[in-house]
Backbone atoms as SQL, in Angstrom:
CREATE TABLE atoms (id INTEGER PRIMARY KEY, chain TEXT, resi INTEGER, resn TEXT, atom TEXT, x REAL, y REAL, z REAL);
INSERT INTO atoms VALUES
  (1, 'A', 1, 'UNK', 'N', 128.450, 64.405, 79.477),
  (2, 'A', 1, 'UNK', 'CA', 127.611, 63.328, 79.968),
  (3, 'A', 1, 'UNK', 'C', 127.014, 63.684, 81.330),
  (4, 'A', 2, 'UNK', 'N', 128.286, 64.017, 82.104),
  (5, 'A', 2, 'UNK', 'CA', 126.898, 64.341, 83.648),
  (6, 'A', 2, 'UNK', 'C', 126.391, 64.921, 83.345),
  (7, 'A', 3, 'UNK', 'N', 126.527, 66.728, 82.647),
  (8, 'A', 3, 'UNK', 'CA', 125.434, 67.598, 82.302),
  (9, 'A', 3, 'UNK', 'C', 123.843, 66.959, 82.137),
  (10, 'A', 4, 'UNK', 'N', 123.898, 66.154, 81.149),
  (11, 'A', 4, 'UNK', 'CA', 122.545, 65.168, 80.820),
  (12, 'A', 4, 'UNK', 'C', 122.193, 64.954, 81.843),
  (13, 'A', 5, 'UNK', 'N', 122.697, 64.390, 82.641),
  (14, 'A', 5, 'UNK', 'CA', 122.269, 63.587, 84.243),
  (15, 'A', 5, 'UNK', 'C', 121.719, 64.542, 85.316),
  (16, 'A', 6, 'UNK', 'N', 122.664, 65.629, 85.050),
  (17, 'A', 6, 'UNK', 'CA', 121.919, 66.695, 86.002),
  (18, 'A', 6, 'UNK', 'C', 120.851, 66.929, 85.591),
  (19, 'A', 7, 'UNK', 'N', 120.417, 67.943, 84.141),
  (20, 'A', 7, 'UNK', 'CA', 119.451, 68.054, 83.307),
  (21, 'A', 7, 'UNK', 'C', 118.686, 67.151, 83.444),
  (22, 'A', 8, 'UNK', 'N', 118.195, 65.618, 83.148),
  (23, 'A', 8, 'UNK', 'CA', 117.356, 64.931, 83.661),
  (24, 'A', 8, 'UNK', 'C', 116.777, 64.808, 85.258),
  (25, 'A', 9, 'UNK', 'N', 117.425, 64.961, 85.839),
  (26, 'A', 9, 'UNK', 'CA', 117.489, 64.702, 87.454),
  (27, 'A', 9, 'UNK', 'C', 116.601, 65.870, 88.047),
  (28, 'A', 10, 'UNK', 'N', 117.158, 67.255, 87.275),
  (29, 'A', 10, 'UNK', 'CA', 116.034, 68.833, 87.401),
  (30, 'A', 10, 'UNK', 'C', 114.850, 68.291, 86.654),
  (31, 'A', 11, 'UNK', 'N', 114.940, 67.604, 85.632),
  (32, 'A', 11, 'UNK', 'CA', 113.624, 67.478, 85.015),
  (33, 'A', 11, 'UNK', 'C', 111.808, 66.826, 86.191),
  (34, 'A', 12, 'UNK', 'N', 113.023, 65.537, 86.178),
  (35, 'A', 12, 'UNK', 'CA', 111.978, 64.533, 87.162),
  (36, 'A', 12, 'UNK', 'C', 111.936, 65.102, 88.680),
  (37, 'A', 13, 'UNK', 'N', 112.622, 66.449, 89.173),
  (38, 'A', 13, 'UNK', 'CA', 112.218, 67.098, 90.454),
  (39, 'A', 13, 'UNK', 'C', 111.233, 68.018, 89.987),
  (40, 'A', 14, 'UNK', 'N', 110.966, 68.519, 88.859),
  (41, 'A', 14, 'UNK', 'CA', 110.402, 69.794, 88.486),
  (42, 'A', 14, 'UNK', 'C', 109.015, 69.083, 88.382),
  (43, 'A', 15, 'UNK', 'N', 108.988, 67.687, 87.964),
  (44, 'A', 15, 'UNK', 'CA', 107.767, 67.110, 87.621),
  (45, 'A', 15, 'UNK', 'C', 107.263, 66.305, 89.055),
  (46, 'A', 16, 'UNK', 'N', 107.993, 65.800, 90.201),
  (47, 'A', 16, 'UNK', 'CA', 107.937, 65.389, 90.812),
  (48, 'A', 16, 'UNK', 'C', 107.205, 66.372, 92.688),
  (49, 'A', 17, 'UNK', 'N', 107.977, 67.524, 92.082),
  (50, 'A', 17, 'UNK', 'CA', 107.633, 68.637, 93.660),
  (51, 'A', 17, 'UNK', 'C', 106.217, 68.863, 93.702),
  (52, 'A', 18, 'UNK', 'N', 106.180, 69.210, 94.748),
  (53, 'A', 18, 'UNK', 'CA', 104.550, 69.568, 95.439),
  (54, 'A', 18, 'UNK', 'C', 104.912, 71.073, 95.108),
  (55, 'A', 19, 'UNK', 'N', 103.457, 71.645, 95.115),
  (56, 'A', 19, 'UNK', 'CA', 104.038, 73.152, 94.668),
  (57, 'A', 19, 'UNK', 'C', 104.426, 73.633, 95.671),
  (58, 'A', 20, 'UNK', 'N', 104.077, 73.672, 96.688),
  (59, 'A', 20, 'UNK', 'CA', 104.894, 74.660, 97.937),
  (60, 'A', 20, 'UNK', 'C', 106.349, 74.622, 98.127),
  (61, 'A', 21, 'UNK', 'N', 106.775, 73.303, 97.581),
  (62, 'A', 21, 'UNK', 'CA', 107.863, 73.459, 97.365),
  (63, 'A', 21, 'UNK', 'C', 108.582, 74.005, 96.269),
  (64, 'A', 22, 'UNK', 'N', 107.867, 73.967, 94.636),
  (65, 'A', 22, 'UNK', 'CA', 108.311, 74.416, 93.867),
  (66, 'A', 22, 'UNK', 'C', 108.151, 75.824, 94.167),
  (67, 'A', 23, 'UNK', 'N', 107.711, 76.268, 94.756),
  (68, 'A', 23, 'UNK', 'CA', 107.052, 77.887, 95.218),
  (69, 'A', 23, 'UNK', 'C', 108.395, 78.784, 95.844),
  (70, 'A', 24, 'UNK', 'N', 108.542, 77.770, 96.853),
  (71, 'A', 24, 'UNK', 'CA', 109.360, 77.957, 97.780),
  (72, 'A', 24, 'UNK', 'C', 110.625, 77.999, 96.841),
  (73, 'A', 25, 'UNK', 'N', 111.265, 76.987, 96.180),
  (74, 'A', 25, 'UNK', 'CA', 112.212, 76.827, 95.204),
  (75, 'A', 25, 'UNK', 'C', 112.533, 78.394, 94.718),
  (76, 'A', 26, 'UNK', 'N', 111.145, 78.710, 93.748),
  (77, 'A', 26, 'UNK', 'CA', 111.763, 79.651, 92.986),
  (78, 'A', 26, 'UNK', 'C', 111.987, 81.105, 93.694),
  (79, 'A', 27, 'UNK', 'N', 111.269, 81.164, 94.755),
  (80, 'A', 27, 'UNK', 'CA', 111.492, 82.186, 95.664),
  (81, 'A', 27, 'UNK', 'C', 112.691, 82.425, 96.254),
  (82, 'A', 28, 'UNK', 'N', 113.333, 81.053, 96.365),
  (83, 'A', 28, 'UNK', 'CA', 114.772, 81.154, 96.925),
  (84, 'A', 28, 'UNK', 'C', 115.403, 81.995, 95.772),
  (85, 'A', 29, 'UNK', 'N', 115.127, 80.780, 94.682),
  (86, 'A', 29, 'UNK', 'CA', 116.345, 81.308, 93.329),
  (87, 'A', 29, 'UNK', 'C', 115.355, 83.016, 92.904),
  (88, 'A', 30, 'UNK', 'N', 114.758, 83.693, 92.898),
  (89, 'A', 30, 'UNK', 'CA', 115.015, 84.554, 92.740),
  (90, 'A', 30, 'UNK', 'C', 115.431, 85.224, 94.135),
  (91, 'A', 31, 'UNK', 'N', 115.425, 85.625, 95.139),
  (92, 'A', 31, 'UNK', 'CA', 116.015, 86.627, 96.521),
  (93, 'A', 31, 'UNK', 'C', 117.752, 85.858, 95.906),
  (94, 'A', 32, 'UNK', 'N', 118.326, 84.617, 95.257),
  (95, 'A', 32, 'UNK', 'CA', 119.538, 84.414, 95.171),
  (96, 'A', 32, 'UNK', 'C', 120.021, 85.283, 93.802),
  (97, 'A', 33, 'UNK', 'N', 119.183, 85.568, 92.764),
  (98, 'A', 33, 'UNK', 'CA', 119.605, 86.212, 91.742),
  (99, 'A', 33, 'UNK', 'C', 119.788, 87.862, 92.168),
  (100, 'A', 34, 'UNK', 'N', 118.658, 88.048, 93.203),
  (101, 'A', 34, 'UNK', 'CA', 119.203, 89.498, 93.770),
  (102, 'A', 34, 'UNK', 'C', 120.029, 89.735, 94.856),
  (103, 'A', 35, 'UNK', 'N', 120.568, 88.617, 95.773),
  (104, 'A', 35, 'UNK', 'CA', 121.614, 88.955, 96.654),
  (105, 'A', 35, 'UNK', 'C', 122.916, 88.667, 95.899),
  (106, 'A', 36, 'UNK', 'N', 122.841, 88.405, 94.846),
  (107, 'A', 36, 'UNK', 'CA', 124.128, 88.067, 93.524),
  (108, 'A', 36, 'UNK', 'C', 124.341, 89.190, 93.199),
  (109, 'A', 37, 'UNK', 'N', 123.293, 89.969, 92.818),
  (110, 'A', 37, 'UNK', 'CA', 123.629, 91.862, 92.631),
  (111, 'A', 37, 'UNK', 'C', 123.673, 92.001, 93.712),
  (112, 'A', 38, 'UNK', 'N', 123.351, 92.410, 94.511),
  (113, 'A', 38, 'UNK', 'CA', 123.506, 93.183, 95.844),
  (114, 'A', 38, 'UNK', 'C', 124.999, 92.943, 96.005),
  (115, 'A', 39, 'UNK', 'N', 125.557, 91.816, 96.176),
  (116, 'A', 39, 'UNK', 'CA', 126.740, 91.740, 96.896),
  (117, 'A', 39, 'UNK', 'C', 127.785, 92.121, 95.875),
  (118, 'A', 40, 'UNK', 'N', 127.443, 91.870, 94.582),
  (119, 'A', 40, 'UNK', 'CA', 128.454, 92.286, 93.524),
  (120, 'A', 40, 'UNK', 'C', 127.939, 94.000, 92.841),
  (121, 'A', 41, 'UNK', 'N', 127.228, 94.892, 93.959),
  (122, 'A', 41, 'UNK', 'CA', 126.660, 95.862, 93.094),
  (123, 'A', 41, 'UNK', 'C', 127.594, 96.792, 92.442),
  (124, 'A', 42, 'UNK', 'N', 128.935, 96.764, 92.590),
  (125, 'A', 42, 'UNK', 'CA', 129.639, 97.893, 91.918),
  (126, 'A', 42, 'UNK', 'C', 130.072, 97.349, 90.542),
  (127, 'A', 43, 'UNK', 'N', 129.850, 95.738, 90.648),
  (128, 'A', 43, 'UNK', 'CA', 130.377, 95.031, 89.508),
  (129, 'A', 43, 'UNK', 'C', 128.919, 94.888, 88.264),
  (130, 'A', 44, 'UNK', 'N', 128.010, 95.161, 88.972),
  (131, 'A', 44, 'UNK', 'CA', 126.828, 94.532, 88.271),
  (132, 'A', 44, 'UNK', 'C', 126.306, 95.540, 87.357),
  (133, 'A', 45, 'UNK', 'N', 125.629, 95.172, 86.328),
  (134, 'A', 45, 'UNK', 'CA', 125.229, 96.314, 85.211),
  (135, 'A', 45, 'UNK', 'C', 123.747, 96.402, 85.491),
  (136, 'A', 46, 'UNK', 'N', 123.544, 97.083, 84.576),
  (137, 'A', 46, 'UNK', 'CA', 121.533, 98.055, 84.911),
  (138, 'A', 46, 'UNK', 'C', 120.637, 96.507, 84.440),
  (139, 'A', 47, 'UNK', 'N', 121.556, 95.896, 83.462),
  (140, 'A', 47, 'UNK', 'CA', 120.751, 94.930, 82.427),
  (141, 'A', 47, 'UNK', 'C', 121.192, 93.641, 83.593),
  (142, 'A', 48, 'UNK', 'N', 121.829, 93.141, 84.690),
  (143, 'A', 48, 'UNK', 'CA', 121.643, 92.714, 85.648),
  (144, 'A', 48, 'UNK', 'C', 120.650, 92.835, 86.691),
  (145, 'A', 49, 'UNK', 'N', 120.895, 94.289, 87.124),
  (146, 'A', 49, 'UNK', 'CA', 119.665, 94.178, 87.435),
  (147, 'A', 49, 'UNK', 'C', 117.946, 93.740, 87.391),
  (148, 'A', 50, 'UNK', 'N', 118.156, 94.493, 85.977),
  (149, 'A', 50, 'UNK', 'CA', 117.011, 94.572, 85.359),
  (150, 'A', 50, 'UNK', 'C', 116.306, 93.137, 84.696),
  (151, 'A', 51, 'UNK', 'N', 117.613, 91.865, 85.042),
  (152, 'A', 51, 'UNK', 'CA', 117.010, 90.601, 84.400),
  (153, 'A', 51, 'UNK', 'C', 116.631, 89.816, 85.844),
  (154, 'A', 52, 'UNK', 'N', 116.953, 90.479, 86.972),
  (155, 'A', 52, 'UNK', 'CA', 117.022, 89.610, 88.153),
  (156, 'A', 52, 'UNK', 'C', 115.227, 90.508, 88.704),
  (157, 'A', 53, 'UNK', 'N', 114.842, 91.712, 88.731),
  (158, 'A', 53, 'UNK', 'CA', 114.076, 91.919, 88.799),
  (159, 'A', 53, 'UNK', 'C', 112.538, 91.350, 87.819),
  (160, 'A', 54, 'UNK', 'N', 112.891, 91.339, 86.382),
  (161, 'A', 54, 'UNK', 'CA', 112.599, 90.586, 85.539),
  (162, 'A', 54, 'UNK', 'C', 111.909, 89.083, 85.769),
  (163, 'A', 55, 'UNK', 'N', 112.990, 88.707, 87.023),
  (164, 'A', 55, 'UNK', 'CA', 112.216, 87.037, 87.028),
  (165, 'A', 55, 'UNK', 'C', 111.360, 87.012, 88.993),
  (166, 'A', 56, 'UNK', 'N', 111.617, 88.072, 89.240),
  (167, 'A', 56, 'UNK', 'CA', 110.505, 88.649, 90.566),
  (168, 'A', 56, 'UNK', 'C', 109.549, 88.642, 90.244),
  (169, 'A', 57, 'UNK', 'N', 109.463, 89.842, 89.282),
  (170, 'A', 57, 'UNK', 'CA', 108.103, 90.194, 89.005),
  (171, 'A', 57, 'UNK', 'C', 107.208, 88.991, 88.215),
  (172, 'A', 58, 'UNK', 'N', 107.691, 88.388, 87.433),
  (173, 'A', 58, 'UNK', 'CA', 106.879, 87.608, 86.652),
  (174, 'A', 58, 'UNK', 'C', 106.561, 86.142, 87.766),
  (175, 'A', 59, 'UNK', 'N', 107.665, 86.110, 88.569),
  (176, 'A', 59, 'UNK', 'CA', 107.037, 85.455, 89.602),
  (177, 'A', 59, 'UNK', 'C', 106.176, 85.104, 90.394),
  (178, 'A', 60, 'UNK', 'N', 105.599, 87.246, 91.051),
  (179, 'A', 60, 'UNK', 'CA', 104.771, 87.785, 91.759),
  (180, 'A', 60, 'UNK', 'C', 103.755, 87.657, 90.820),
  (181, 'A', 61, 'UNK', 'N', 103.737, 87.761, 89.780),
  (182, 'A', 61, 'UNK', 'CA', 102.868, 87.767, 88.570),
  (183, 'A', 61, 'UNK', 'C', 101.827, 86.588, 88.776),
  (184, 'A', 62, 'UNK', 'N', 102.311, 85.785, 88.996),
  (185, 'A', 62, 'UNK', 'CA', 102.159, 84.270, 88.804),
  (186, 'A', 62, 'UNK', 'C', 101.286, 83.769, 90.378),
  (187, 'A', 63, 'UNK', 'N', 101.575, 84.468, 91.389),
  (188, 'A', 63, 'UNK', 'CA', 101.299, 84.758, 93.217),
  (189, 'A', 63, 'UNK', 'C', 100.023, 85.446, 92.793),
  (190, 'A', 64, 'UNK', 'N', 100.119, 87.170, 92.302),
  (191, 'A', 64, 'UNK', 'CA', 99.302, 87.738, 92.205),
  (192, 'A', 64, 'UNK', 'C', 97.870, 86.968, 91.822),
  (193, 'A', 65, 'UNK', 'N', 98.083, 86.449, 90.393),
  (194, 'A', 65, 'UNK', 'CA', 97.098, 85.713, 89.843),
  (195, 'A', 65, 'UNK', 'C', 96.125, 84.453, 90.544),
  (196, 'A', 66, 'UNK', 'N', 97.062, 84.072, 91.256),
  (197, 'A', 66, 'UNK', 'CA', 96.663, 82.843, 91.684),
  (198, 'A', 66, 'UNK', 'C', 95.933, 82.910, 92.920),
  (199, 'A', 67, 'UNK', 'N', 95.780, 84.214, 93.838),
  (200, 'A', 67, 'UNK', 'CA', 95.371, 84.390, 94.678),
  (201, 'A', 67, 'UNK', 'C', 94.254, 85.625, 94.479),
  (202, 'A', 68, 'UNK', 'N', 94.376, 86.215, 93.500),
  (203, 'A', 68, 'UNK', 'CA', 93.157, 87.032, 93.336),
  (204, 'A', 68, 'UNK', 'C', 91.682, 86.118, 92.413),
  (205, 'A', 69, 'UNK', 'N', 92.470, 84.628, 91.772),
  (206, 'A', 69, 'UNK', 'CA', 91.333, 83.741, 91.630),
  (207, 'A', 69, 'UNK', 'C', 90.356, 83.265, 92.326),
  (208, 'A', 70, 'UNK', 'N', 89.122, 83.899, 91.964),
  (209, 'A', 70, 'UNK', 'CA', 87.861, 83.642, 93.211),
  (210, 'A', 70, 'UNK', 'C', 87.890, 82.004, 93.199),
  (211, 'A', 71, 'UNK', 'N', 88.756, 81.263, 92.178),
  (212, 'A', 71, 'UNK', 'CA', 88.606, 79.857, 93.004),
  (213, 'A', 71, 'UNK', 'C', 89.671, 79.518, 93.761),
  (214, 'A', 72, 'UNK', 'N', 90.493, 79.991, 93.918),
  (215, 'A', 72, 'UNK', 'CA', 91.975, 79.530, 94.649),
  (216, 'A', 72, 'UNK', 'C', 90.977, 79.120, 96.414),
  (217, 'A', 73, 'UNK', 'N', 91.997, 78.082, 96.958),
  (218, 'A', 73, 'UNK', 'CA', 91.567, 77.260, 97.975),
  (219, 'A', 73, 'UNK', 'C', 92.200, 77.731, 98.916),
  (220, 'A', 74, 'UNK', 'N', 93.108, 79.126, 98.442),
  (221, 'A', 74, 'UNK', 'CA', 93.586, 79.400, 99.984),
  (222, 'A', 74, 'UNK', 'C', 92.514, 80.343, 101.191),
  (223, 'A', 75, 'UNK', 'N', 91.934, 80.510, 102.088),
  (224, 'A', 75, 'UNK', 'CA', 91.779, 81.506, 103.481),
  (225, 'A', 75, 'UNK', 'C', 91.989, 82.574, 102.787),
  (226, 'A', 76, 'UNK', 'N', 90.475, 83.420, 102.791),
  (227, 'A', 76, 'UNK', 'CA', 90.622, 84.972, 101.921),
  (228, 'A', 76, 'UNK', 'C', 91.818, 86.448, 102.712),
  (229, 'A', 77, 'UNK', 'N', 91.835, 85.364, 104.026),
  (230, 'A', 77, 'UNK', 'CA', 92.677, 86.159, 104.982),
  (231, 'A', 77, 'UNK', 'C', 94.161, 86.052, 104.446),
  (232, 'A', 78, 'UNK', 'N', 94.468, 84.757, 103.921),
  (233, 'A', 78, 'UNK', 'CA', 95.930, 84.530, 103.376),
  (234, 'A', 78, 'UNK', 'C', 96.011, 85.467, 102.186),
  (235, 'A', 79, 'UNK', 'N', 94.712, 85.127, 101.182),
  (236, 'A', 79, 'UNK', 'CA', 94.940, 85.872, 99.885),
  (237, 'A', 79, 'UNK', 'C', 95.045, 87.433, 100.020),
  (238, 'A', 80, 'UNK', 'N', 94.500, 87.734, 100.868),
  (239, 'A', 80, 'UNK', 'CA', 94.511, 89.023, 101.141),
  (240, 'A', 80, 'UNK', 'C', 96.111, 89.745, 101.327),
  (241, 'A', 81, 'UNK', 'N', 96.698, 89.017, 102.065),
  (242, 'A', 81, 'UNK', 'CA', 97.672, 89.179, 102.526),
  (243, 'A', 81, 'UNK', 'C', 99.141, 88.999, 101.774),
  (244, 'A', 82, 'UNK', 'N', 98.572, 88.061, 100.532),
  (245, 'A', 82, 'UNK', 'CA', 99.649, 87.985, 99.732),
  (246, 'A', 82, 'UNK', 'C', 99.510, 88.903, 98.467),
  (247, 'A', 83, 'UNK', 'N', 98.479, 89.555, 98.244),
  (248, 'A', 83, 'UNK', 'CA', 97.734, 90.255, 97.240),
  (249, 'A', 83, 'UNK', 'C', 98.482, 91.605, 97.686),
  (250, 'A', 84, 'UNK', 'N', 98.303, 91.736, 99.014),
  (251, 'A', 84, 'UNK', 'CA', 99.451, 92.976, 99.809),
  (252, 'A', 84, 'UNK', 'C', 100.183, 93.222, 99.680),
  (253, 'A', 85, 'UNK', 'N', 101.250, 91.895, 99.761),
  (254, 'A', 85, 'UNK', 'CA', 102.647, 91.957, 99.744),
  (255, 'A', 85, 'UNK', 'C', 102.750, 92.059, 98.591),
  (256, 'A', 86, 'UNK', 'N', 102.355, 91.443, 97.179),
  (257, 'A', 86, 'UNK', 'CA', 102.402, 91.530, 95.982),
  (258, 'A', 86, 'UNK', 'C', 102.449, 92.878, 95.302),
  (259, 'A', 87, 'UNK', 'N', 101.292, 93.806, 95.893),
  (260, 'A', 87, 'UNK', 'CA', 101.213, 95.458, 95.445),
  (261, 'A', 87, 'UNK', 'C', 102.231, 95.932, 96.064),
  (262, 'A', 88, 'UNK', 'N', 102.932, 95.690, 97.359),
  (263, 'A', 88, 'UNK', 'CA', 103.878, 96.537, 98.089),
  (264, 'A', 88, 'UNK', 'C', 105.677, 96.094, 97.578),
  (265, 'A', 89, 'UNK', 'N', 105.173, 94.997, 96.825),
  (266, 'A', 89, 'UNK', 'CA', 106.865, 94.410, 95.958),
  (267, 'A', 89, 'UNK', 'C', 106.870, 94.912, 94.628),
  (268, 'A', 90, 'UNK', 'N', 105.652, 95.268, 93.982),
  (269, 'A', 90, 'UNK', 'CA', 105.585, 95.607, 93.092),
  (270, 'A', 90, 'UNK', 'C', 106.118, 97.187, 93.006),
  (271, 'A', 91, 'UNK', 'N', 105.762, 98.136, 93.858),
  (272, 'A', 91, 'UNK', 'CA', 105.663, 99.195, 94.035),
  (273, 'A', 91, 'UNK', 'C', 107.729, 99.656, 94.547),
  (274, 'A', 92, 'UNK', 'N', 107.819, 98.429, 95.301),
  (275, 'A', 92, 'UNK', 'CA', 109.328, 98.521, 95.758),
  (276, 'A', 92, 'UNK', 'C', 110.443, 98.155, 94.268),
  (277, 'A', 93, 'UNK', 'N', 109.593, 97.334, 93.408),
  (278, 'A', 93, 'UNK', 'CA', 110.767, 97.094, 92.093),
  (279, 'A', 93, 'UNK', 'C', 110.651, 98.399, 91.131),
  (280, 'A', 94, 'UNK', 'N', 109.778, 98.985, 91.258),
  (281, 'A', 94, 'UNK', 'CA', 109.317, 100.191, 89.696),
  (282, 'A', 94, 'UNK', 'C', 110.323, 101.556, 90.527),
  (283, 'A', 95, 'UNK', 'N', 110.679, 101.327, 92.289),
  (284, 'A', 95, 'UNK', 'CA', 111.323, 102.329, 92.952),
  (285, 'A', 95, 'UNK', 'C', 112.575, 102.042, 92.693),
  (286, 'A', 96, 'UNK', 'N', 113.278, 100.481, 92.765),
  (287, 'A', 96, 'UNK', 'CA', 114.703, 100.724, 92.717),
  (288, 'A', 96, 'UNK', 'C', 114.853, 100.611, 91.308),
  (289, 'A', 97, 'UNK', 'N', 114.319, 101.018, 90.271),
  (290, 'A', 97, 'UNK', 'CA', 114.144, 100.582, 88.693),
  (291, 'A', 97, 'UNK', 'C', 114.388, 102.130, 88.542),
  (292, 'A', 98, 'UNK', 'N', 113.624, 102.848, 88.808),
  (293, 'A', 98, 'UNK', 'CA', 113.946, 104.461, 89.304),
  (294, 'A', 98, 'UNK', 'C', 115.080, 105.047, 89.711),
  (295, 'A', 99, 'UNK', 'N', 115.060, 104.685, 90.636),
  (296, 'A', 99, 'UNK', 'CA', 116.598, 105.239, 91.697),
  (297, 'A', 99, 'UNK', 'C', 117.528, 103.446, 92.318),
  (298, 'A', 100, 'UNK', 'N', 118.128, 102.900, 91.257),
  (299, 'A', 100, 'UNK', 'CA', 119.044, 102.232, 92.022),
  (300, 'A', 100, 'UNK', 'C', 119.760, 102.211, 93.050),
  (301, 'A', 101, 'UNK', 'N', 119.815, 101.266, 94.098),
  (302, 'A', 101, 'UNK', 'CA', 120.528, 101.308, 94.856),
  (303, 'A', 101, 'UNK', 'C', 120.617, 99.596, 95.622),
  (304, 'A', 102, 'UNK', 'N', 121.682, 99.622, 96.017),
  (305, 'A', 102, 'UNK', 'CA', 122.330, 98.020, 96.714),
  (306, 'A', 102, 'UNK', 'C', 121.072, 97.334, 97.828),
  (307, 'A', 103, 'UNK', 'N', 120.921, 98.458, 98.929),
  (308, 'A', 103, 'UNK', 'CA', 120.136, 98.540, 99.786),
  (309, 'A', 103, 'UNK', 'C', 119.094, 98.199, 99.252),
  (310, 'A', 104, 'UNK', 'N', 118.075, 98.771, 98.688),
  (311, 'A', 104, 'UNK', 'CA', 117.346, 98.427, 98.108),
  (312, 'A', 104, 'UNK', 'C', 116.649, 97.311, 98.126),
  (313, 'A', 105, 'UNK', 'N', 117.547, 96.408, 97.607),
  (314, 'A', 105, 'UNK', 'CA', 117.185, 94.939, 97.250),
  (315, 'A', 105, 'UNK', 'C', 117.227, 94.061, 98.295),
  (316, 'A', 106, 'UNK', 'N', 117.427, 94.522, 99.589),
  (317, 'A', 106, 'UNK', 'CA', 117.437, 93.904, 100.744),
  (318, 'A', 106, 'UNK', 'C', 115.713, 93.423, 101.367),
  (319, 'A', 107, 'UNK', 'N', 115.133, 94.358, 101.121),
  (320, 'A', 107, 'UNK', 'CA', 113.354, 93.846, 101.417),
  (321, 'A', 107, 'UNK', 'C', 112.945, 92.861, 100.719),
  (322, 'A', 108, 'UNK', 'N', 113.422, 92.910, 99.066),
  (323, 'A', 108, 'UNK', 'CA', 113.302, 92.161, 98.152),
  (324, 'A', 108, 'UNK', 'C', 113.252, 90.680, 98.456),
  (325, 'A', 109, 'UNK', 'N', 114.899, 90.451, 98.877),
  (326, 'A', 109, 'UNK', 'CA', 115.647, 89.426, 99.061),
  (327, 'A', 109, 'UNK', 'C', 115.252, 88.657, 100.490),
  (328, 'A', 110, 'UNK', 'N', 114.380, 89.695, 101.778),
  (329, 'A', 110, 'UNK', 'CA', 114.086, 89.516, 102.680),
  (330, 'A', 110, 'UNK', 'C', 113.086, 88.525, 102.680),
  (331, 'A', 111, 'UNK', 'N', 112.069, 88.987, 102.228),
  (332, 'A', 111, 'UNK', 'CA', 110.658, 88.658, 102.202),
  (333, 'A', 111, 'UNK', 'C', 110.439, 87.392, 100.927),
  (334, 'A', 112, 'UNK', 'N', 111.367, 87.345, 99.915),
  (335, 'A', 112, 'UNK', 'CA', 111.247, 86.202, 98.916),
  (336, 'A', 112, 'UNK', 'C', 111.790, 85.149, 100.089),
  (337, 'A', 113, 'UNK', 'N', 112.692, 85.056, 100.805),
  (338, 'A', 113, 'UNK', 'CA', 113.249, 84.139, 101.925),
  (339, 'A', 113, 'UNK', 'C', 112.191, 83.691, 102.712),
  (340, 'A', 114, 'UNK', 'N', 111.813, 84.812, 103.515),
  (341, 'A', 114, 'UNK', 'CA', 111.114, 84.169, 104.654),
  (342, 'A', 114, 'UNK', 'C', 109.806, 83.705, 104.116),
  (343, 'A', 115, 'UNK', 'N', 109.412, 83.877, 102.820),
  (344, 'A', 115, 'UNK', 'CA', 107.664, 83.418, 102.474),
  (345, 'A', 115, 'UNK', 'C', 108.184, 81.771, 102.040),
  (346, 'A', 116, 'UNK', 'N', 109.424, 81.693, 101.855),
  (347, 'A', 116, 'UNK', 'CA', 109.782, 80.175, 101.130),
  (348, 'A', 116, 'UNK', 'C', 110.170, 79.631, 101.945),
  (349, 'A', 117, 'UNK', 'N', 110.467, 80.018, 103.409),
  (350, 'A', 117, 'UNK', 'CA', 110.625, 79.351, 104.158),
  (351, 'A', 117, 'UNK', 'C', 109.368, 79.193, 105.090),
  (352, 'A', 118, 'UNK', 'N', 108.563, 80.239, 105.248),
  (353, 'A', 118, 'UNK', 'CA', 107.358, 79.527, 105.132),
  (354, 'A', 118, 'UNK', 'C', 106.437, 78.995, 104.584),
  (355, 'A', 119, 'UNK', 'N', 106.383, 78.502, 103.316),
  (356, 'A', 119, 'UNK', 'CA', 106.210, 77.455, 102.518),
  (357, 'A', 119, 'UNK', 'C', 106.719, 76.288, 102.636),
  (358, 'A', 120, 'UNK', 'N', 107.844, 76.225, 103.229),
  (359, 'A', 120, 'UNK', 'CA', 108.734, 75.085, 103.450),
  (360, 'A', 120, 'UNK', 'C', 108.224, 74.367, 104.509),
  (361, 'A', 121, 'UNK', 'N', 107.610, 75.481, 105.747),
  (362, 'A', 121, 'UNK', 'CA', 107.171, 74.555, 107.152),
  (363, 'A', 121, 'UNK', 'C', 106.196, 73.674, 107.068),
  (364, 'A', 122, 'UNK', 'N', 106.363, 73.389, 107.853),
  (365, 'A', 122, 'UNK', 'CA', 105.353, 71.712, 108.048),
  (366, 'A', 122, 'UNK', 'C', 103.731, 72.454, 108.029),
  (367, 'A', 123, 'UNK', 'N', 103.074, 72.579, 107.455),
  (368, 'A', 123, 'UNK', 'CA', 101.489, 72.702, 108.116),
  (369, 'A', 123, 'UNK', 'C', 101.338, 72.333, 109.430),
  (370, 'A', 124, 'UNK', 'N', 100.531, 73.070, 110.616),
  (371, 'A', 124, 'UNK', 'CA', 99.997, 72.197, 111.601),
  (372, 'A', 124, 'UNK', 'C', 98.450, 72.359, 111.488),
  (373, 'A', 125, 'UNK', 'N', 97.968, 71.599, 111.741),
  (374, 'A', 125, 'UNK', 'CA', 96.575, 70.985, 111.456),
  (375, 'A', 125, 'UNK', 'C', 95.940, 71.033, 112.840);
């Protein structure tokens, strides 16, 4: 029975968030699916990895797109800039996909943080 309650409760936040926050959201939960490997890396398998990178990329996927749309409303200076970071995360997952390593996933986990936490800040106007 709570299960349901939770399950509903995610429902009407998922329908309810502003996107910067849902943005921010999933940015957390993925840098949390990769500091879950990182910290467990001797315990963690390739197919761990490889499902936590899995929900990055399709993430960035989703960033990428939305900012290389000649209609998106963001400052070509922002898009620019996330279009950047997007090629330079991209380029950092196909490396530790290559050559694993713990470290690694620390830029990953860095930069999904601090963009959701700046998503999180207040606008000033």
């Amino acid at each position: 029975m709570q299960h349901h309650g939770a399950n509903a409760y995610q429902q009407v936040g998922k329908q309810t968030a502003n996107p910067r926050d849902l943005e921010a959201n999933l940015l957390v939960k993925s840098a949390t699916n990769m500091q879950r490997i990182r910290d467990n890396w001797d315990g963690a398998t390739r197919d761990d990895l490889a499902a936590a990178l899995k929900f990055n990329q399709r993430l960035w996927t989703v960033f990428m797109g939305s900012v290389t749309d000649p209609a998106s409303p963001l400052p070509v200076d922002v898009r620019q800039n996330v279009a950047n970071l997007g090629i330079f995360i991209a380029k950092h997952m196909l490396q530790l996909q290559i050559e694993p390593a713990a470290q690694k996933l620390d830029v990953l986990i860095n930069i999904n943080r601090q963009l959701a936490a700046g998503l999180r800040a207040t606008p000033t106007e």
